[in-house]
C-alpha positions as CSV (number, residue, x, y, z in Angstrom):
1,X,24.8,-24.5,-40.3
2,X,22.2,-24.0,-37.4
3,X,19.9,-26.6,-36.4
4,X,17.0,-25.5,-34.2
5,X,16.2,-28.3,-31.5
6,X,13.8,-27.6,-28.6
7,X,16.6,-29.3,-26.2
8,X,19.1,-26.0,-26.9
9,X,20.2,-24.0,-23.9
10,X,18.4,-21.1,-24.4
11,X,15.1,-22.7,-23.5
12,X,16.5,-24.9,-20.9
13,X,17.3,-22.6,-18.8
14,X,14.3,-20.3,-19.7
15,X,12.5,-23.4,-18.4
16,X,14.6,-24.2,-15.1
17,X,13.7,-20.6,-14.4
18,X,9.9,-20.8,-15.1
19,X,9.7,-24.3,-13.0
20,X,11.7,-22.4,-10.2
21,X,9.2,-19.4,-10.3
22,X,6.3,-21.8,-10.4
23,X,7.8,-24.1,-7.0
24,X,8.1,-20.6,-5.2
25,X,4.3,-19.9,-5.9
26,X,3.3,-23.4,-5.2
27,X,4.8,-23.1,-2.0
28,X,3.6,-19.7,-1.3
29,X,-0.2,-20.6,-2.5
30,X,0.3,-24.2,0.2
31,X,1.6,-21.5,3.0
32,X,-1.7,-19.4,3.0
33,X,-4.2,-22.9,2.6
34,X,-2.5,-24.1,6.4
35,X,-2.8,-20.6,7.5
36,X,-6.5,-20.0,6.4
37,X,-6.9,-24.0,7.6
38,X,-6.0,-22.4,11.2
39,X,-8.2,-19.6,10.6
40,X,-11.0,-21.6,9.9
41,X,-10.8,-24.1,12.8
42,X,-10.4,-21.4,15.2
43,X,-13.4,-19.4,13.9
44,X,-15.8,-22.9,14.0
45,X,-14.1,-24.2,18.0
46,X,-13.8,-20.1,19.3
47,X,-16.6,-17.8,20.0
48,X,-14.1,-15.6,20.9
49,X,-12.1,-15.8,17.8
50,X,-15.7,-15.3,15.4
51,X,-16.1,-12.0,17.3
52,X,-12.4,-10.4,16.8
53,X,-12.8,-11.9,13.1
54,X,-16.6,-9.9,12.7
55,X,-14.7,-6.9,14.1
56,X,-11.8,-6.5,12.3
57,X,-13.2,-7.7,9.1
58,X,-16.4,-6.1,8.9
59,X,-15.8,-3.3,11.3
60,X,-18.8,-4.6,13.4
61,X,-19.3,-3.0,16.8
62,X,-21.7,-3.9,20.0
63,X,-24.4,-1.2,20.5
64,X,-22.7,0.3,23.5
65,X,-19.4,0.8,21.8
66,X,-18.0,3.8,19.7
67,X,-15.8,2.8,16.8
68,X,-12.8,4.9,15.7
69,X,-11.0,3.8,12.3
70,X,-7.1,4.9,12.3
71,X,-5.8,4.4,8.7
72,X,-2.1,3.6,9.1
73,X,-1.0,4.2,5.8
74,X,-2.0,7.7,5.2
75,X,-0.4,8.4,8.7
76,X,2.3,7.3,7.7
77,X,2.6,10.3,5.0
């Protein structure tokens, strides 16, 4: 005879899994706040930094410049 608890191995270890999973994430997601933290205090203390972000992100360009786009993926092909 078989008695179904919700302490049985099965879903123990299902669960050590899933709480493993969801540390790895947590970390992961606390990783990218400090690094977009950094981001953020460099682009309010740095002119410097506000313009290389406005370029790279938004392709922005100053009127005498020429912008040329290289797409490293497909060159990769």
């Amino acid at each position: 005879m078989f008695f179904f608890d919700v302490r049985d191995w099965p879903s123990i270890l299902e669960k050590r899994a899933r709480i493993k999973e969801l540390n790895k994430n947590e970390r992961h997601i606390d990783n990218q706040i400090v690094e977009t933290r950094k981001e953020l205090n460099l682009l309010k203390t740095n002119a410097q930094t506000i313009e290389k972000y406005a370029r790279e992100k938004y392709l922005m360009k100053k009127d005498n410049e020429d912008l040329f786009i290289i797409n490293t993926a497909s060159a990769n092909k």
